[in-house]
C-alpha positions in Angstrom: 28.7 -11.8 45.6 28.2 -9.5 43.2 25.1 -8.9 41.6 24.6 -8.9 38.2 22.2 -6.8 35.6 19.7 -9.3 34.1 18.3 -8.2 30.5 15.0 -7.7 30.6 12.6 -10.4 27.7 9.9 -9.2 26.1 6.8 -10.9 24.2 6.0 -9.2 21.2 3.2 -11.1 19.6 1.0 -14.3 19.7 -0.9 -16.6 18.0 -2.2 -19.9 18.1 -4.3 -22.8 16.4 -7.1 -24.2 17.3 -8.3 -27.0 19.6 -8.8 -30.2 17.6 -10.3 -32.4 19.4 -12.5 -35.3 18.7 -15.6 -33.6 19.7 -14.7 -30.4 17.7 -17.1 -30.3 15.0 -14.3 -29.7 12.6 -12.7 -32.7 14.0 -12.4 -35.5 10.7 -12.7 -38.6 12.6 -14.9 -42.0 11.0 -18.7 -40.4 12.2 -17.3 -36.9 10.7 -19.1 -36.2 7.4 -16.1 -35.2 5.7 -14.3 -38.0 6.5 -12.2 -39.6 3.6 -12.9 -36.5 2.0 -9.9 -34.7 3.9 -7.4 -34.7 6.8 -7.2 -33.2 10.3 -3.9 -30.7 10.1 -0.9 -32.3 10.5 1.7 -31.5 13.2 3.6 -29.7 11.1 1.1 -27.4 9.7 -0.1 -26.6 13.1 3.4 -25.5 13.9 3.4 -23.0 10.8 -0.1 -21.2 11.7 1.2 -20.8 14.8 4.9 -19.6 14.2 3.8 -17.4 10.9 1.1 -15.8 13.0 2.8 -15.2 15.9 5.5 -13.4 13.1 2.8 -11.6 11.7 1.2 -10.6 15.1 4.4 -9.1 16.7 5.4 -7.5 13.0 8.8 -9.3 13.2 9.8 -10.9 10.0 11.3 -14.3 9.9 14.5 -13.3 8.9 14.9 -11.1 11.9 14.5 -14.0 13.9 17.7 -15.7 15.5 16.3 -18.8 17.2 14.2 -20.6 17.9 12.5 -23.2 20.7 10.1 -25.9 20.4 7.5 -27.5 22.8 6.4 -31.0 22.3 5.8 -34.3 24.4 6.1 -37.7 22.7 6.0 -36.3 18.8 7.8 -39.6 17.9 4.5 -41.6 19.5 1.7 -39.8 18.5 3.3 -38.6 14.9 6.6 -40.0 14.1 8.5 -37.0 14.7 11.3 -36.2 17.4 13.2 -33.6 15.9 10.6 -30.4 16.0 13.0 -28.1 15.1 13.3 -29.6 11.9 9.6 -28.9 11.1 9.2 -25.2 12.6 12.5 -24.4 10.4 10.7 -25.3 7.6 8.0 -23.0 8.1 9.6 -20.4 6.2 12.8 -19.9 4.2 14.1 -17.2 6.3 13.9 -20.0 9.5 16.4 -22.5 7.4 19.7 -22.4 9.1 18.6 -20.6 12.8 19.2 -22.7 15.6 15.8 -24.5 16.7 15.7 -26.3 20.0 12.8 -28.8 21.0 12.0 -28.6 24.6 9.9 -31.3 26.5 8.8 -31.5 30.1 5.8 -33.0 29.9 3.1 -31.1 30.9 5.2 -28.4 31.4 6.8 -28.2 27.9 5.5 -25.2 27.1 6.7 -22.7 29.8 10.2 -25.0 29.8 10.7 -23.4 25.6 9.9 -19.9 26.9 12.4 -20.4 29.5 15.2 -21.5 27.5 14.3 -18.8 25.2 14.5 -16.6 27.9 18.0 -17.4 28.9 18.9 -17.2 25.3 17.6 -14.0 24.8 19.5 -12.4 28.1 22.4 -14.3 26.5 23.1 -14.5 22.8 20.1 -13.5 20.3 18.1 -10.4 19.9 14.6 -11.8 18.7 13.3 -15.8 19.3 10.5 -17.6 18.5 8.9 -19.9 20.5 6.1 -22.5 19.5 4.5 -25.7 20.6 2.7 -27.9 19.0 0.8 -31.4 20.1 -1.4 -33.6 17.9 -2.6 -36.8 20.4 -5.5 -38.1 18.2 -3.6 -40.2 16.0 -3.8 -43.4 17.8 -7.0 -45.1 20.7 -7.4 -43.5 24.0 -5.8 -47.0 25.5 -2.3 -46.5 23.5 -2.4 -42.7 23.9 -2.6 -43.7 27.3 0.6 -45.5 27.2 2.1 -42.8 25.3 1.0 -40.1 28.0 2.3 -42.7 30.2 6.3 -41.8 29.4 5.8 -38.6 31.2 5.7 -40.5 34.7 8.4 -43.1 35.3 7.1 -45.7 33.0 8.6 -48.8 35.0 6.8 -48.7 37.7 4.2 -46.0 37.0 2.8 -47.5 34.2 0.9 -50.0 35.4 -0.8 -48.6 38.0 -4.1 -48.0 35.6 -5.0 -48.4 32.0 -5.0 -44.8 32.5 -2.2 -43.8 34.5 -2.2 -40.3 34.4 -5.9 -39.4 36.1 -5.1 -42.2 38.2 -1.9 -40.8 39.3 -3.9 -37.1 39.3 -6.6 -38.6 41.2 -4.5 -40.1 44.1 -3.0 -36.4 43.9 -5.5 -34.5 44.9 -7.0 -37.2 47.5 -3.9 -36.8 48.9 -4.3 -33.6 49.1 -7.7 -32.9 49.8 -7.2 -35.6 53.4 -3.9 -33.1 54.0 -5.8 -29.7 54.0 -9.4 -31.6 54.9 -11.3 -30.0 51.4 -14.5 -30.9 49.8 -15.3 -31.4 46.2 -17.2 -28.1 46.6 -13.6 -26.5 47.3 -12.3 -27.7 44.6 -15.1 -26.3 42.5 -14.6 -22.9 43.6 -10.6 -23.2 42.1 -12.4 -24.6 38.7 -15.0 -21.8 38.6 -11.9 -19.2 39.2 -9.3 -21.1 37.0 
C-alpha cells in the first residue's frame, strides 16, 4: 500500500462566549433582578460572538471563508432549532451561500465538527470555520433531563433515572473504580489535575 501525503490543518484563531448558567450572576432567570427587563442571549447570538470573534481573532475575513461546521446536541429540544448551519450563515453576509454542516455526537460534538473540518480542509477548502453553540436553560432540569436523555439509547436507557445521564456516569465509574480497585481520593487527584 502506498502511502499517501496528508495536508497538514491549522488553527488560526479562537473565541468564545461565555458560560450562562443559572448561577452566573448575569444569568436572567425569575430571582434575577433584571428579569423581565431583558433576555439571556439566544442561540443564535451566541453562535455570532463566537464565529465573528474567532474571524476577528485569526484576521481571516468572512468572505475568505469556504465552509463551515457546526456543533450542537438536541437544538430542536432545548431551542427549536435543527438546522445550525442556517443560523451561523447568517452571522454575516459574506457566510450566505458557503456550505455549513451541523455536527452532533453528543458530548463529543465539538471535536466531531473539528474533525469533519479537518477532512474538509485536507480535501476541498482552503479556510473553515468551525463553531458550537448550546443553550440548555430553556426548559426544568426534569425535561432537560429527558432531552440530555436522547444522547444514550432512549428506549431502554431512559428510564433507568429521572436523571439518566449521572446515573449512567455514576454506574461508569463504579464500574470502573471495582475494575482497577480506586478510591474517591484517586479520583480526586484526576479532578485536581484536569
Amino acid at each position: 500500500m502506498t502511502q499517501r501525503s496528508i495536508p497538514p490543518v491549522f488553527v488560526l484563531g479562537g473565541a468564545h462566549s461565555p458560560y450562562l448558567g443559572k448561577f452566573n450572576p448575569d444569568f436572567i432567570w425569575k430571582k434575577h433582578p433584571d428579569f423581565g427587563k431583558r433576555e439571556n442571549p439566544t442561540i443564535q447570538e451566541h453562535l455570532q460572538r463566537s464565529i465573528l470573534g474567532a474571524l476577528e481573532n485569526a484576521g481571516v475575513a468572512a468572505s475568505d471563508i469556504d465552509a463551515g461546521y457546526v456543533s450542537n446536541f438536541v437544538g430542536e429540544c432545548f431551542v427549536n432549532q435543527g438546522h445550525m448551519g442556517a443560523l451561523a450563515a447568517g452571522t454575516h453576509p459574506d457566510l450566505n451561500h458557503k456550505p455549513w454542516l451541523r455536527v452532533e455526537g453528543a458530548c463529543a460534538s465539538g471535536a466531531l465538527a473539528l474533525t469533519q473540518a479537518a477532512i474538509g480542509l485536507q480535501s476541498v477548502y482552503d479556510v473553515a470555520v468551525v463553531a458550537g453553540a448550546e443553550v440548555q436553560t430553556t426548559v426544568n432540569a426534569m425535561i432537560g433531563a429527558d432531552y440530555l436523555a436522547r444522547a444514550a439509547h432512549y428506549a431502554t436507557e431512559r428510564t433507568i433515572d429521572d436523571f439518566p445521564f449521572p446515573a449512567l456516569f455514576a454506574r461508569r465509574i463504579r464500574a470502573y473504580m471495582e475494575q482497577y480497585d480506586l478510591t474517591f481520593d484517586d479520583l480526586a487527584l484526576l479532578s485536581a489535575k484536569a
